[in-house]
ZABA-637518 format. One record per residue (C-alpha): residue in three letters; residue number from 1; x, z, y. Coordinates in steps of 0.25 Angstrom, whole numbers. Layout:
code|pos|X|Z|Y
ALA|NUM|X|Z|Y
...
END
This chain:
code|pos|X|Z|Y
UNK|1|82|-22|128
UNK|2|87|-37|129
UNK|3|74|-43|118
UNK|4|77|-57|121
UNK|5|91|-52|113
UNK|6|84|-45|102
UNK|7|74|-57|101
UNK|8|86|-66|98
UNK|9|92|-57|87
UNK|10|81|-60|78
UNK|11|85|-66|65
UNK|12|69|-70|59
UNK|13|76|-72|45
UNK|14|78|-55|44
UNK|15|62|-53|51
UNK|16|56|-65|41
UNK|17|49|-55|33
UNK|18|42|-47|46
UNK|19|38|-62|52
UNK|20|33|-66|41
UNK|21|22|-54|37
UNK|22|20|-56|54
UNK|23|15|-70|52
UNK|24|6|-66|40
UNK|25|1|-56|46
UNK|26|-2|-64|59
UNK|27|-9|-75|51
UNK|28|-17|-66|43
UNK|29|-23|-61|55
UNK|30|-26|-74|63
UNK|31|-30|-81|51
UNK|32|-41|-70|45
UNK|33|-53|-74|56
UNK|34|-52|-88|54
UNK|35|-53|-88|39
UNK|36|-66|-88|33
UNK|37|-69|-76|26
UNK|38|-70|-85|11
UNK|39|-54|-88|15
UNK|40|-50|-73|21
UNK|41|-43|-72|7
UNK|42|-33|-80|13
UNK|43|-26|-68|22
UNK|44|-23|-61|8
UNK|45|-16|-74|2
UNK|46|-8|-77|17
UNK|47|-4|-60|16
UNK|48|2|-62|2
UNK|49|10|-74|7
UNK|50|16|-68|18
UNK|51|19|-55|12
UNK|52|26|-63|0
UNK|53|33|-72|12
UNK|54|38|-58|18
UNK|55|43|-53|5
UNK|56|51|-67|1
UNK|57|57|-68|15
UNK|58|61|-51|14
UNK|59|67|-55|1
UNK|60|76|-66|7
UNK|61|80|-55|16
UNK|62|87|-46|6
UNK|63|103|-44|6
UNK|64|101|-48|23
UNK|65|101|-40|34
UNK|66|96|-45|45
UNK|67|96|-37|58
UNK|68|85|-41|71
UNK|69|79|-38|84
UNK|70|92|-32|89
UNK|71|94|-23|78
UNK|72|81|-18|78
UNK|73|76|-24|65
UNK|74|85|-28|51
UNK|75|80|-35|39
UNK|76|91|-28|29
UNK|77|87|-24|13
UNK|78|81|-12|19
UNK|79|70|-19|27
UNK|80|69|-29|16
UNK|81|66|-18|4
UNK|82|56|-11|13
UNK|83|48|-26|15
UNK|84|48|-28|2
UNK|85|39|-14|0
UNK|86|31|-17|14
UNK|87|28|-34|8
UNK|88|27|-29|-6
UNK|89|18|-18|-3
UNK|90|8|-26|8
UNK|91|8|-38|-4
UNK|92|3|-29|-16
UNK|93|-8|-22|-3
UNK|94|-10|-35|-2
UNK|95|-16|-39|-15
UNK|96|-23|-27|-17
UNK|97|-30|-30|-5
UNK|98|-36|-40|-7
UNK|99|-47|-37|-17
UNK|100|-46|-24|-12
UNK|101|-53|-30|3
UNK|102|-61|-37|-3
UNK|103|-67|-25|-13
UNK|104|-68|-17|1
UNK|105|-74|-28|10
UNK|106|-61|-26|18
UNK|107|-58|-42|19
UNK|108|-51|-45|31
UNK|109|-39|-53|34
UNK|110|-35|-43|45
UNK|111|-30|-31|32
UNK|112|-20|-42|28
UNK|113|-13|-45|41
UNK|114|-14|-30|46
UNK|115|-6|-27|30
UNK|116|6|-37|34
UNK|117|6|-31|48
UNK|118|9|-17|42
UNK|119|18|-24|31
UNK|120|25|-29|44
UNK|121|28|-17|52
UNK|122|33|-10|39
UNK|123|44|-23|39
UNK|124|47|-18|53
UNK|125|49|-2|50
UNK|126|57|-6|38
UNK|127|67|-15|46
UNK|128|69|-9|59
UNK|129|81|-3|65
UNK|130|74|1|78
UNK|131|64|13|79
UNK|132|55|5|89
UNK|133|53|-7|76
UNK|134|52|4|67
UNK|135|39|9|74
UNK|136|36|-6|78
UNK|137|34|-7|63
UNK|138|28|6|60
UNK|139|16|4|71
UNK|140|16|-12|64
UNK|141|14|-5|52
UNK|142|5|5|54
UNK|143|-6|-2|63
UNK|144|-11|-11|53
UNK|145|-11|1|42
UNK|146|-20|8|54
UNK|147|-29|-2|54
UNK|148|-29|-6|39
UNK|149|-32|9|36
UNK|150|-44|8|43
UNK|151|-49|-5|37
UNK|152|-61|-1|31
UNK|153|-68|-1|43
UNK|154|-81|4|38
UNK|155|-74|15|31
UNK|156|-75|29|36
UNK|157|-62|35|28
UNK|158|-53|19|31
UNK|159|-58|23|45
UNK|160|-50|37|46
UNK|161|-39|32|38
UNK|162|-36|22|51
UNK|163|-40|31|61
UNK|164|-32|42|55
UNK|165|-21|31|51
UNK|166|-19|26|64
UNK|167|-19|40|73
UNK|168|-10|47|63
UNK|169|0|36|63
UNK|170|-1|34|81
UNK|171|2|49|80
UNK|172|14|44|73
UNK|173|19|34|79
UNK|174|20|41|91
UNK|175|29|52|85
UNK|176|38|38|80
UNK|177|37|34|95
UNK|178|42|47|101
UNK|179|54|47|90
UNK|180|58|35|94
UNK|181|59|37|108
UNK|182|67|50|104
UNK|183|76|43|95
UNK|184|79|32|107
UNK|185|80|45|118
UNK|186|91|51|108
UNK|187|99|37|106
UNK|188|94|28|115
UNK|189|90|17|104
UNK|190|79|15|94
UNK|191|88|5|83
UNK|192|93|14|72
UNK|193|106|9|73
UNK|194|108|13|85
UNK|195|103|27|84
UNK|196|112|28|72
UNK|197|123|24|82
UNK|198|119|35|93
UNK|199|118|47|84
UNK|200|132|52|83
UNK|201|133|51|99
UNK|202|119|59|102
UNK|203|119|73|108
UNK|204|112|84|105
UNK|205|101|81|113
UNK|206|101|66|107
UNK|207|101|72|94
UNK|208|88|80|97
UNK|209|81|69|102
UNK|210|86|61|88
UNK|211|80|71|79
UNK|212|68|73|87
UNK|213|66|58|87
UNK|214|70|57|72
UNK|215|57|67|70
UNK|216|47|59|76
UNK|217|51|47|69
UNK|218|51|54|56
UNK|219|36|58|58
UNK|220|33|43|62
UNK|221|39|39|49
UNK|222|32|52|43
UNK|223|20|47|46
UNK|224|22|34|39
UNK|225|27|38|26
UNK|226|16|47|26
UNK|227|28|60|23
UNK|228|22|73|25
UNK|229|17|80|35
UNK|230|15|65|42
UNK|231|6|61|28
UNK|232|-8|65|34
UNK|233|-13|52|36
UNK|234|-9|46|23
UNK|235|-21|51|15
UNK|236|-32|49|23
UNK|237|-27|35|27
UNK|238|-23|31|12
UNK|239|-38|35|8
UNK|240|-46|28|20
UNK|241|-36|16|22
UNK|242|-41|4|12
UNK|243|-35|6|-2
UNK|244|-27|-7|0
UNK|245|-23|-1|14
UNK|246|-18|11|6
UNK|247|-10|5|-2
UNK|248|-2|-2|7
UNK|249|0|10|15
UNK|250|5|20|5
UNK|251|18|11|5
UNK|252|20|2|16
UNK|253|21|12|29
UNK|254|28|20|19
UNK|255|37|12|15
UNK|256|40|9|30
UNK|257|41|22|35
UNK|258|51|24|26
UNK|259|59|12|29
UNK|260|60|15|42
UNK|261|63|30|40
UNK|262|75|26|31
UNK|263|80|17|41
UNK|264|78|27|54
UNK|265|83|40|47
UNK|266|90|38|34
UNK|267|98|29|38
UNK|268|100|29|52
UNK|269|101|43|57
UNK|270|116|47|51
UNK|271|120|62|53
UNK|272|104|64|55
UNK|273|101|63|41
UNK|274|105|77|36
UNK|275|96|82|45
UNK|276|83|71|42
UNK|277|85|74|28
UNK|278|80|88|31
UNK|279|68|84|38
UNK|280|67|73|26
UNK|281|68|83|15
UNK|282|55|93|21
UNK|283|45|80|23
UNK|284|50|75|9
UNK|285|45|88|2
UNK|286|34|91|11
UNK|287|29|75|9
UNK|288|31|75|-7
UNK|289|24|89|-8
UNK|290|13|85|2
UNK|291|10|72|-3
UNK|292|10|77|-21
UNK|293|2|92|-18
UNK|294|-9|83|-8
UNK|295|-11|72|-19
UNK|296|-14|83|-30
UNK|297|-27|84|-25
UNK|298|-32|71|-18
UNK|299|-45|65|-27
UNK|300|-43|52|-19
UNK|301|-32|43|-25
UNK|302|-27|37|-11
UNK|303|-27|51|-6
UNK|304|-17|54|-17
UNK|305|-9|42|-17
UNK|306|-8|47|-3
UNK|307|-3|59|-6
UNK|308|7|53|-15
UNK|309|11|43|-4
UNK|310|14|56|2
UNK|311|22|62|-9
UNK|312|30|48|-11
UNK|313|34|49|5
UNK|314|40|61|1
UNK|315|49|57|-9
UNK|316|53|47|-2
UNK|317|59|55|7
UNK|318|66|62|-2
UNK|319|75|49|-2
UNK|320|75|52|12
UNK|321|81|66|12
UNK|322|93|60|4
UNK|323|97|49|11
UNK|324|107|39|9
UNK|325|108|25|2
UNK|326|102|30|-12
UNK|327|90|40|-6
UNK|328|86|28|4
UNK|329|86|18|-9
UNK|330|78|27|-18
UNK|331|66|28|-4
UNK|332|67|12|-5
UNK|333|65|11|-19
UNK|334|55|25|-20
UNK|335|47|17|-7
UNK|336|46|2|-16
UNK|337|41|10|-30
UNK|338|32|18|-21
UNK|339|26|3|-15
UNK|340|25|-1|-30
UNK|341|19|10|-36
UNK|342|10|14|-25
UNK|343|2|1|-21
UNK|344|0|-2|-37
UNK|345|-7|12|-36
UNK|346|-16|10|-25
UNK|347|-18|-5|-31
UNK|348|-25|1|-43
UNK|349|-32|13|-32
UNK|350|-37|-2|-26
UNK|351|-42|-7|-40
UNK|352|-49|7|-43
UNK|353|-55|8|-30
UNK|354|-62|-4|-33
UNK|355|-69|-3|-45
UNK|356|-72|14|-43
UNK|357|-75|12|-29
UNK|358|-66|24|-24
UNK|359|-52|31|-24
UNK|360|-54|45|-31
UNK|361|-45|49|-41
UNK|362|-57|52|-52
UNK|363|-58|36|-51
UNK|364|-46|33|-60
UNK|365|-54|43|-72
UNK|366|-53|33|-83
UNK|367|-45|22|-76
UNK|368|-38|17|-90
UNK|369|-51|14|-97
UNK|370|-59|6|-86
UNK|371|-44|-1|-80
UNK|372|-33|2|-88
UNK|373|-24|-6|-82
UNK|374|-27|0|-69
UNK|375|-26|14|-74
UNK|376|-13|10|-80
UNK|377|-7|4|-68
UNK|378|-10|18|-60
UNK|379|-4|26|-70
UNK|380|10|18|-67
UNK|381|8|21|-53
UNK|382|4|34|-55
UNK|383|17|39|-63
UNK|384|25|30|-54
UNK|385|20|36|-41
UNK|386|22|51|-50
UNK|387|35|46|-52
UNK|388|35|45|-68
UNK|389|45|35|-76
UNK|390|46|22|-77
UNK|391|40|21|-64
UNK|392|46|16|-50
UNK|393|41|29|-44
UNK|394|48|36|-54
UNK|395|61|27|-52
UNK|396|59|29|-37
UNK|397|58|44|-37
UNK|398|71|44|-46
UNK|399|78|37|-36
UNK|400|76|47|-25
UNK|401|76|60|-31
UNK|402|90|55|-36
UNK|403|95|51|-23
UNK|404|91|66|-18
UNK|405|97|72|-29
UNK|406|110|63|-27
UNK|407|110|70|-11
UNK|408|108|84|-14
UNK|409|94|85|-12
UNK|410|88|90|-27
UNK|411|78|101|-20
UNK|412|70|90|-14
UNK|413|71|82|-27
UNK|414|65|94|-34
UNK|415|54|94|-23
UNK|416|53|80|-25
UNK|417|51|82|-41
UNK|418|42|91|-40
UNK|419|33|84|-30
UNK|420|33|73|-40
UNK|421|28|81|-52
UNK|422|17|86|-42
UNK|423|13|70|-41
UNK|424|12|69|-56
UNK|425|-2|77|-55
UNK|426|-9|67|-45
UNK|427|-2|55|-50
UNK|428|-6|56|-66
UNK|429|-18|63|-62
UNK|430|-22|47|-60
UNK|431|-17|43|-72
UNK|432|-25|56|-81
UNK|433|-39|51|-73
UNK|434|-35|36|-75
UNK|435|-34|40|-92
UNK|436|-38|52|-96
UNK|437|-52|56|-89
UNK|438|-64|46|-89
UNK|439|-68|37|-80
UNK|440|-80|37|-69
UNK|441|-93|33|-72
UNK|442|-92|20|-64
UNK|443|-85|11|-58
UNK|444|-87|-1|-47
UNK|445|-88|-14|-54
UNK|446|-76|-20|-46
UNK|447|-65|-27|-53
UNK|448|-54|-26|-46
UNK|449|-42|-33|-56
UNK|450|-40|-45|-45
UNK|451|-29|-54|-45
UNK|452|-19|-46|-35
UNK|453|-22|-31|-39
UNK|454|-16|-35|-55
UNK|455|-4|-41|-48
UNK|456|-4|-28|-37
UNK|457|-4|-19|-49
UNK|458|5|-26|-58
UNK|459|16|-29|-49
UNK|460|17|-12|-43
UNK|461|14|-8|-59
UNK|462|28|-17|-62
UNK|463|34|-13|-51
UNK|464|32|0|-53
UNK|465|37|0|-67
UNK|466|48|-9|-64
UNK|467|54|2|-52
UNK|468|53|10|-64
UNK|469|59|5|-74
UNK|470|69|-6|-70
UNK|471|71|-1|-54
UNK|472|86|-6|-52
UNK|473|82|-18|-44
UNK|474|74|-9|-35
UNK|475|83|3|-34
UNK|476|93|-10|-30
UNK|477|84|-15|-21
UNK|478|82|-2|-14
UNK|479|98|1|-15
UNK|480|102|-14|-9
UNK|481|90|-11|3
UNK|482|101|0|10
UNK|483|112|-11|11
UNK|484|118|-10|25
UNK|485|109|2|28
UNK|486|120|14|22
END
């Protein structure tokens, strides 16, 4: 490979986003030891810049397409939809953060630059055309989240959620590894493209290889979406990881992994599809059943949120199973609702924390009469996450099942139906403790209504109404993302 070419092909105006949340990064992590600790206050003001900086430079971006690196990386819509959900959703983590560190004695400049380090490798999976940047980005991605989960360091439970975190994920890696290297022994290349190219010349034993290779990526990218029977991590991670940790983890690896899996199987893999959508349609049920009958019983509300995550992945996936421009555009606008809705729920999860000084369910009894506007907020989530009208996850579940039904697949809508009317129990069960039983005897005396939690929740409650109620300009920002791709 001739690098001195591929380093002169680089066009920085397509990669200004990527260097961008790199410099930030670097500079939250050299400047942190020198700051006196009254000033550490500092990191969370220079993250917010260069988050908005990324997002302001992507936008410029949009209607271009912009190819790199010897074709190996392309800043097109598709890569600039998915950085606005990976810079959208590390800026609203950001701003819960930052009382929420402080609440937990967890003020350290290091979370801030290990969060933009994440947010960075999720920009890499989302505008690759080369397996080996795709699991450059992943491994980016995932070993801040490793460290992050574990960032209560005098926690026994943040402890596990690392450990188990990080082994879990190694194990795989290496199944993303050896696909790769069975996809290049089938076609002799890891860019898409050309692996596209090869597919109609491959023999049968080249054809082997491929599906064998295609397997093993698909449990990489299982792993990351948290789609069953690759979800084990998600609960204990999602409980033990700090709640702000959390957060940003139930959408941004998500949301990754499915970038990239859109852009290595759904579009790139031709006559292979017929026989992916198969495999696709068996993890979609067996990850929207998984995820809604697990979250009927779980008394801590991460662990259900969890298990919803889990569920959400499935339905996903169902956009997966039908394919073509529309299915791919309802998962881009199913993924954005999901960010929206989602981070506002563990935002008030954050705010309750705080002031009950723990995450069980039974803490939410009587919500509406000690925070009303707390309790209210939840309930928008809640039915938006249960898929209930006028709601973005109402909007973004109508989206996909018509897509399936418009491709012949009306048995896995029903199953996908059904799962959602298992959810309603979980979900409004929330909202029946949050105003119909009575609340706890006591409560921490934390006031936790701080500046950048109101504008956190305010922004995911409109957000989440607006996808709703008026979702044209997002169901055309999801359909203008596939320009050039189809």
């Amino acid at each position: 490979m001739d690098f001195s070419s591929i380093i002169g092909s680089v066009n920085y105006r397509g990669i200004l986003p990527e260097i961008l949340v790199l410099s930030f990064a670097l500079l939250a992590m050299v400047l942190e030891p020198f700051l006196p600790e009254r000033r550490k206050g500092l990191i969370f003001y220079l993250t917010t810049a260069g988050l908005l900086a990324a997002l302001f430079s992507s936008a410029g971006l949009w209607n271009s397409r912009v190819a790199n690196f010897g074709g190996m990386a392309i800043s097109d819509n598709f890569a600039g939809f998915f950085r606005l959900v990976f810079l959208a959703g590390a800026l609203l983590t950001v701003m819960v953060s930052k009382n929420y560190l402080r609440s937990e004695r967890l003020v350290n400049g290091e979370y801030y630059s290990l969060l933009l380090f994440s947010t960075l490798g999720m920009m890499f999976m989302a505008g690759s055309l080369d397996l080996m940047v795709i699991f450059l980005g992943l491994e980016v991605m995932s070993i801040p989240l490793y460290i992050l989960s574990g960032f209560r360091k005098n926690d026994l439970r943040s402890n596990e959620a690392g450990m188990k975190y990080f082994l879990i994920g190694a194990f795989a890696s290496a199944f993303f590894l050896y696909g790769i290297a069975l996809v290049y022994g089938a076609t002799g290349t890891t860019q898409l493209l050309e692996v596209f190219n090869e597919l109609p010349a491959l023999t049968r034993q080249g054809k082997f290889l491929l599906y064998a290779g295609a397997a093993l990526l698909a449990v990489g990218f299982g792993f990351k979406v948290a789609a069953a029977p690759f979800h084990m991590w998600a609960p204990d991670v999602y409980e033990g990881a700090p709640t702000a940790v959390t957060a940003f983890m139930s959408v941004g690896p998500k949301a990754a992994g499915f970038a990239a899996l859109l852009r290595t199987f759904t579009l790139f893999l031709g006559e292979y599809k017929e026989g992916l959508s198969a495999v696709f349609w068996v993890l979609a049920v067996l990850t929207m059943t998984t995820g809604n009958v697990l979250a009927l019983v779980q008394p801590n509300i991460k662990r259900m949120l969890a298990y919803s995550s889990i569920a959400h992945a499935g339905y996903v996936l169902v956009a997966f199973v039908t394919g073509g421009p529309q299915g791919v555009a309802s998962a881009l606008f199913y993924l954005l609702a999901y960010s929206v809705m989602n981070i506002g729920a563990f935002a008030v999860v954050i705010a309750v924390e705080a002031k009950e000084g723990s995450n069980q369910i039974a803490d939410y009894r009587g919500l509406s009469n000690r925070h009303p506007y707390l309790a209210a907020a939840m309930t928008i989530f809640m039915l938006s996450l249960t898929g209930i009208p006028p709601t973005a996850g109402f909007t973004g579940k109508l989206y996909i099942f018509s897509a399936a039904v418009a491709a012949g697949q009306i048995p896995l809508v029903v199953i996908a139906v059904l799962n959602s009317l298992i959810s309603v129990y979980y979900y409004l069960g929330i909202v029946v403790a949050m105003y119909m039983h009575p609340a706890p005897a006591a409560e921490k005396n934390e006031e936790f209504y701080t500046l950048p939690l109101v504008l956190v929740l305010a922004f995911t409650v409109f957000g989440t109404l607006q996808m709703g109620i008026f979702p044209q300009l997002f169901l055309k920002l999801a359909n203008d993302s596939l320009a050039g791709l189809f």
